[in-house]
N, C-alpha and C positions, 0 to 999 in steps of 0.2 A: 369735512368728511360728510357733507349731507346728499343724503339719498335724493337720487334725482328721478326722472318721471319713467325714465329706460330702466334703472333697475327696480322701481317698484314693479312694474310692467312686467319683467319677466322674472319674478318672485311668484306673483299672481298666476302665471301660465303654467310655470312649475307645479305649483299647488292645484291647480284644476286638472294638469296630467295627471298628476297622483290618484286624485279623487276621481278620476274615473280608470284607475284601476285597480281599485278597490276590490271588487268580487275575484280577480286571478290576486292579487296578495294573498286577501281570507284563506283561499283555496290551499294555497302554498304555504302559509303561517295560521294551521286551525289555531293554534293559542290568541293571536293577536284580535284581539276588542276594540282597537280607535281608528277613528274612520278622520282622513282627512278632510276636512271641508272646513267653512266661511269661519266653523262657531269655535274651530281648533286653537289650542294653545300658541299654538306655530306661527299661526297668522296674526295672533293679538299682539307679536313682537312688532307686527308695524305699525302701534300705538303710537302717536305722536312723543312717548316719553323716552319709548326704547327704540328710534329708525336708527342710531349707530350702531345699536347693537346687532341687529338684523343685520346691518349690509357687514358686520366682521364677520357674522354668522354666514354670508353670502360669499365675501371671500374668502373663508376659510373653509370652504366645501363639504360643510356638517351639513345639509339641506336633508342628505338620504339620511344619514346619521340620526338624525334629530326625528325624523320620521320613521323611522325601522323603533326607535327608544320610545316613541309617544303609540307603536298600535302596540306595543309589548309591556309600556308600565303607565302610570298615571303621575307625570313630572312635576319635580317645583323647578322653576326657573329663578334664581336671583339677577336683577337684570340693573347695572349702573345706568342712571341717568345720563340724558343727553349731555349735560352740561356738563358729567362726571368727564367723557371721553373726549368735550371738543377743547375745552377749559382746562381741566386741571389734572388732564395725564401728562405726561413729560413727553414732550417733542419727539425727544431723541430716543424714546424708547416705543413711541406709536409710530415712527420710522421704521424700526426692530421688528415689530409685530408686521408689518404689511410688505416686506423684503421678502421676494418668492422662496429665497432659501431658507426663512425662516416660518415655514407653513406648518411645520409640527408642533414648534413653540405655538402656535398663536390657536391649534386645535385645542392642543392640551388647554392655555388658558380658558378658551372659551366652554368647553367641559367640566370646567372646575367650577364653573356658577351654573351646574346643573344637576338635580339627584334621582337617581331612578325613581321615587318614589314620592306621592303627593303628602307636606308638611304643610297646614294650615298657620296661623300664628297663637291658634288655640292650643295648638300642640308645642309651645316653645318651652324649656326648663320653667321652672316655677322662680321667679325674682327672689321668694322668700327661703330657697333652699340653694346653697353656692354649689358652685358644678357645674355641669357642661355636658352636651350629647355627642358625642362622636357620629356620623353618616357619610355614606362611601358617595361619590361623585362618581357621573357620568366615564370619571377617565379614568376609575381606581383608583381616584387619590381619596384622601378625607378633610372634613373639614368639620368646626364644633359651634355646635348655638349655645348660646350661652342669653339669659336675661340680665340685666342690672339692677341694682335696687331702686334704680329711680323708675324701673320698668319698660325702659327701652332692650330690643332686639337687635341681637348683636351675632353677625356671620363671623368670625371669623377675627378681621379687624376693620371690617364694617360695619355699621349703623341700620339697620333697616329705617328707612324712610317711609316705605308704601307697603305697610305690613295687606295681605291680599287684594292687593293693587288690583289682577285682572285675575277674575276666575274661570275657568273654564271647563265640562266634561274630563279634558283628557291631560289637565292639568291646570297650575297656578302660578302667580306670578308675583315676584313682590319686589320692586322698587330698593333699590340701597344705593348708597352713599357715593360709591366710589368703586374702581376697580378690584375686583381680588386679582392676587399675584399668586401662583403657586413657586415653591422654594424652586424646581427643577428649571422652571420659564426664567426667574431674576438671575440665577447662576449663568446659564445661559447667555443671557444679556450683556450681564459682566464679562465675561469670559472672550464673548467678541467685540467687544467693544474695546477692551484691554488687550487683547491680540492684534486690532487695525490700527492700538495707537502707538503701541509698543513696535511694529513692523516697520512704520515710518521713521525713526530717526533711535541706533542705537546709545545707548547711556554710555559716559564718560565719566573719570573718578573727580572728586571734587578738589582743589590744591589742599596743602598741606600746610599745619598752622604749626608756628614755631611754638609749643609750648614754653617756655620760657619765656617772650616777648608777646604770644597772643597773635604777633602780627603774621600776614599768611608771606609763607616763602615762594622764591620762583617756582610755577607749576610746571612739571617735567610730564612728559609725554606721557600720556595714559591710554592700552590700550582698550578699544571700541569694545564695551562690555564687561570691563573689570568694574570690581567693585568699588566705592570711594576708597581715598587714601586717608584722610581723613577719619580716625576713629572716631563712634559716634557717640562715645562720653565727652570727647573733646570740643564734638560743633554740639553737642547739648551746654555745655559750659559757658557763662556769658564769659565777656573780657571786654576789659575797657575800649580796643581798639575795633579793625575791623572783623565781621565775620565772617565765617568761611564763604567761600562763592556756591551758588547750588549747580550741581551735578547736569552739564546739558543732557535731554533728554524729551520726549513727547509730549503736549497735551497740553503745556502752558504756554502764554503772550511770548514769549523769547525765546521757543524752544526746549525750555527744561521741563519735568514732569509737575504735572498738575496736581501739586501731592494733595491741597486744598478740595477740590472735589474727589479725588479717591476717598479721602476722610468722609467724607460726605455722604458718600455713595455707600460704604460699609456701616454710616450711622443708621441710612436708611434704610438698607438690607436688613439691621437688627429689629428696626422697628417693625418692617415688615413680614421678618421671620415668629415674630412674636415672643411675649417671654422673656426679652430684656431690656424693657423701657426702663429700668433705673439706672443701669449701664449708659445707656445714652442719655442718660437724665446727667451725670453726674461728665459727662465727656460734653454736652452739648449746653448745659445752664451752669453747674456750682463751678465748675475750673477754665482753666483755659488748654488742656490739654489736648483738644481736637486743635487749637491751633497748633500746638509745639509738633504734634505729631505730621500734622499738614507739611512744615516747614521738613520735618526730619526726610520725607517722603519728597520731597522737593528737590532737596540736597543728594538722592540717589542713594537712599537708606532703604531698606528693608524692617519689616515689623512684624510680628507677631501675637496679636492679642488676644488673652484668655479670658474669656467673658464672662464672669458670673452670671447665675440666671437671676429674675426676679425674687426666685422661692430662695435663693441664699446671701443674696443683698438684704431681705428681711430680717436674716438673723443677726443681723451687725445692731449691735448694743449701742447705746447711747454715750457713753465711754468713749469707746472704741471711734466716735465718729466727732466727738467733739472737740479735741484740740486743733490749736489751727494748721491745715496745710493733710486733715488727715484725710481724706478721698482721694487728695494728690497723690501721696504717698502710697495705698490703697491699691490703684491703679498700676502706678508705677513700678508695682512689684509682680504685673499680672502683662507686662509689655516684656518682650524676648526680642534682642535689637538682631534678630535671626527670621529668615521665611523657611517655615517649618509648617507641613501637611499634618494632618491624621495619619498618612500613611509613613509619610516621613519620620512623623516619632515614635509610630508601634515598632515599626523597626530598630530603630537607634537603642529601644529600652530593650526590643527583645533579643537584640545581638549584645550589647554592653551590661543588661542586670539594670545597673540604675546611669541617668544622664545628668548633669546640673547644668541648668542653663543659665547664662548671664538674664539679669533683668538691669531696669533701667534704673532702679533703685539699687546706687551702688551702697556697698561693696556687695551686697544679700544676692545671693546664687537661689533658682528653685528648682528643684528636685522632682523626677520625671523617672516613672519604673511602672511594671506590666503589673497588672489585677485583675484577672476576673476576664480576661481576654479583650480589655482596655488598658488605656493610660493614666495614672493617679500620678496627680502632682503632690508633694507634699509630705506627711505620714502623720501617720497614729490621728487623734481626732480634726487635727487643721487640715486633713485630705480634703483633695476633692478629684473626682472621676471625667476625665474628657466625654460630655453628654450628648452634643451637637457639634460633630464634626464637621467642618469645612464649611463654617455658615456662610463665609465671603472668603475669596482667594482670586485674586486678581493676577499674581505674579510678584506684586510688592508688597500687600497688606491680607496678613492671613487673619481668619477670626474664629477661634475655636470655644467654643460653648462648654463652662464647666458649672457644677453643682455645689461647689463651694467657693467660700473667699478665700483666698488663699494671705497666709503672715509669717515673714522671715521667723525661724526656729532664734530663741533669746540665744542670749552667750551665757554660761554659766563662769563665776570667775573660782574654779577650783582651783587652776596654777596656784593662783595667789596663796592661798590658803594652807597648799602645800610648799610653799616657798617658805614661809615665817614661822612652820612646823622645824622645817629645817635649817634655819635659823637659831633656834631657839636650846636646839640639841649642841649643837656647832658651841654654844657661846657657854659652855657647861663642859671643857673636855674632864674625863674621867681620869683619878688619880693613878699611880702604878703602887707596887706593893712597898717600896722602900719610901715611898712619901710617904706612905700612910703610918710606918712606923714611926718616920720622924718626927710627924705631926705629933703623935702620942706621947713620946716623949719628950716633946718640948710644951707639950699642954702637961705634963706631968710636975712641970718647974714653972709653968704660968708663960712661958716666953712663946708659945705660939701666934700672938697673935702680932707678933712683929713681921710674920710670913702668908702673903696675900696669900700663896696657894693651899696656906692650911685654913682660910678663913672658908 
C-alpha cells in the first residue's frame, strides 16, 4: 500500500487549493483560526513514518473533514506506523477496510485516532496515581489514556511509541503501536465476513452416535439447515471408538465450518474489546478449551459464552482456583450449548420471570431473570449482571460480558435428614390402652418382662 508519486501529487494540489482559499473560508467560518498551509498538521501525515496513513486518509475522503476539524480546533492525531499497517494488520481485514461498500467502517476507524483537541504527553494521567481519562474522538466515539507504572503511554490498547512525534501550530502528532479498532468497525467486520461465509454452503446435521456402543450409526438424511443430530453432551464425551463426523458446512479445508478460527476471532475481539484478558488468558494459555470449543463449532454446534470481566476474574480466591481441573470447570459453567442475544434473553426472562439454561457443566443448569432493566444470572451474592452485550456474535458463537463469576448453587442434603427423623418415629410404634394395662399387671407379679412389647 505505498504511496506513490500520483497520489502524493495530488494530496499537495489539494492542500495549496485550500490554502488559497483561505480569506473566503475566514469570511464564512469568523470562529475558524487555522490556516492551511506547508507548516500544518495535515501535511506532517506525509512524514515518512505515517504515508499509509495519509493515503487511508485519502481514500477514505476525510481530506475536507480533517480541514473544516483543524481551522475549528487544535487536533492530536495518534497515527500507526508504517509497518503497523503493511505488516502486522490482518490481510483479510485491510481488504474489509478498502471494499467501496465498506467506506463508513473505515471513516469511522480512521476518526477514532483523532481528538478535537491538542494533548501533549505532559498532559497524560500520572503513572503514580491508577485511573484513566476518558476523551471524545473526532467521530463521537471515546477513548482512555491511561500511564503504566513503568511509564509508558498507553491509547487505548495501544503503546505510544512517538510520544510528540511532530508538533505543529494547529496540532500534534504521536506515533503508536498499532492500529486502533473501534467495537462498531470489528462487529462489522465479523458480521460480513460470517454472512459471505455462511451464504456459500448451507450446514448439515452431524450422524448420530449409538450411545450404547459409542459407534456412529447409518446417517439418515438431514435437512439443509437443521441443527446436529447429534446431542452436544454426547460429541463432548470421549469413547473408545470413533467420533462423531463434523457437521458439513463453510470456511474449513473439506467444506465444514472453521470452528478453529471463529474461536480465534472471538478470542481476539475480547482482547480488543478490552477488559477481558484473563478470560482469554485462561481459554488461550492454562486449558485447552479454545480447542474443544473450536471442534464443537466444527461439528455444527452453537455456543454461548458469558465472559467475566477482568475486575471479577480478580476476585476468584486462591481456593477457589487451586484444585485441579478448576478454570476448566469455571468456564464450563459460563458456556450455554445455546446462541442466545442480549436481545434474545431480556425477552425470554421478561416473558417467563426466570429461564435455566443448560451449561456445559453437567448436570448444573444457570439461571437467567430481569433486574434493574438487565439480565442477572444467578442470585443473592454469586450474581452477576449481563455488562457488555453482544461483544462478538457471528451467527455460531455468541459472547456476552458479565461482572461476576458465576458457581452452580451447592445441594443441600435435608431429604436425608428428614428421612432418618422419620425412621426413627416409625421403629417406636406407640402402645394402645389395653397393653398398657396389661404391661402393669404383669410387672406387678414380675413376668413382664417375658413380653417384648412391655419392654
Amino acid at each position: 500500500m505505498d504511496l506513490n508519486i500520483y497520489g502524493r501529487s495530488i494530496f499537495f494540489i489539494y492542500l495549496i487549493l485550500l490554502s488559497s482559499t483561505t480569506a473566503s473560508i475566514a469570511a464564512a467560518l469568523p470562529h475558524s483560526s487555522g490556516q492551511i498551509n506547508s507548516n500544518s498538521v495535515l501535511v506532517a501525515l506525509l512524514d515518512s513514518h505515517y504515508t499509509e496513513l495519509a493515503e487511508l486518509v485519502e481514500k477514505a475522503l476525510l481530506l475536507h473533514t480533517l480541514e473544516e476539524a483543524v481551522g475549528k480546533h487544535n487536533i492530536t492525531v495518534f497515527a500507526p506506523r508504517n509497518e503497523a499497517l503493511e505488516r502486522d494488520l490482518d490481510p483479510e481485514f485491510k481488504r474489509f477496510l478498502l471494499e467501496p461498500g465498506n467506506l463508513k467502517s473505515l471513516q469511522t476507524l480512521l476518526m477514532f485516532h483523532i481528538l478535537p483537541k491538542r494533548i501533549g504527553s505532559s498532559e497524560w494521567p500520572d503513572e503514580r496515581k491508577p485511573g484513566s481519562t476518558k476523551h471524545s474522538t473526532l467521530g463521537n466515539d471515546f477513548v482512555h489514556l491511561t500511564s503504566k507504572s513503568s511509564g509508558k503511554k498507553v491509547i487505548g490498547s495501544a503503546e505510544i511509541v512517538r510520544p510528540d512525534d511532530v508538533i505543529r501550530p494547529d496540532g500534534i502528532i504521536h506515533g503508536i503501536e498499532r492500529l486502533l479498532i473501534p467495537r462498531s468497525v470489528q462487529e462489522d467486520f465479523n458480521r460480513r465476513r460470517s454472512l459471505q461465509s455462511i451464504a456459500a454452503v448451507l450446514p448439515q446435521g452431524a450422524p448420530e452416535v449409538d450411545p450404547r456402543t459409542h459407534r456412529l450409526k447409518k446417517a439418515a438424511p438431514v435437512p439443509a439447515g437443521a441443527p446436529p443430530v447429534l446431542p452436544i453432551y454426547d460429541a463432548m464425551a470421549p469413547g473408545p471408538s470413533l467420533a462423531p463426523a463434523p457437521a458439513p458446512g463453510p470456511g474449513g479445508p473439506h467444506g465444514h465450518f472453521n470452528g478453529e478460527k471463529q474461536v480465534k476471532d472471538f478470542i481476539h475481539t475480547l482482547l480488543h474489546y478490552g477488559g477481558y484478558n484473563e478470560m482469554a488468558d485462561i481459554l488461550v494459555n492454562l486449558t485447552s478449551l479454545a480447542t474443544e470449543m473450536g471442534r464443537l463449532v466444527s461439528e455444527g454446534y452453537v455456543l454461548t459464552v458469558l465472559a467475566p470481566n477482568d475486575e471479577a476474574m480478580a476476585k476468584l480466591t486462591t481456593d477457589q482456583l487451586s484444585e485441579p481441573g478448576a478454570p476448566e470447570q469455571i468456564i464450563y459453567y459460563h458456556i450455554i450449548p445455546e446462541y442466545q442475544t442480549e436481545e434474545s434473553m431480556y425477552n425470554a426472562v421478561r416473558r417467563f420471570g426466570k429461564v435455566k439454561y443448560d451449561t456445559l457443566r453437567l448436570p448444573h443448569k444457570v439461571t437467567a431473570q430481569e433486574a434493574d432493566g438487565s439480565v442477572k444470572f444467578g442470585s443473592d451474592d454469586g450474581s452477576a449482571y449481563l455488562f457488555d452485550p453482544d461483544i462478538y456474535t457471528d451467527g455460531r458463537i455468541s459472547v456476552q460480558g458479565v461482572d461476576g463469576v458465576l458457581f452452580p448453587e451447592e445441594e443441600t442434603p435435608t431429604s436425608t435428614v428428614k428421612k432418618a427423623a422419620n425412621v426413627k418415629v416409625v421403629s417406636k410404634p406407640r402402645r394402645g390402652k389395653l397393653m398398657e394395662i396389661t404391661c402393669r399387671m404383669l410387672g406387678a407379679v414380675g413376668q413382664d418382662s417375658h413380653f417384648s412389647t412391655c419392654q
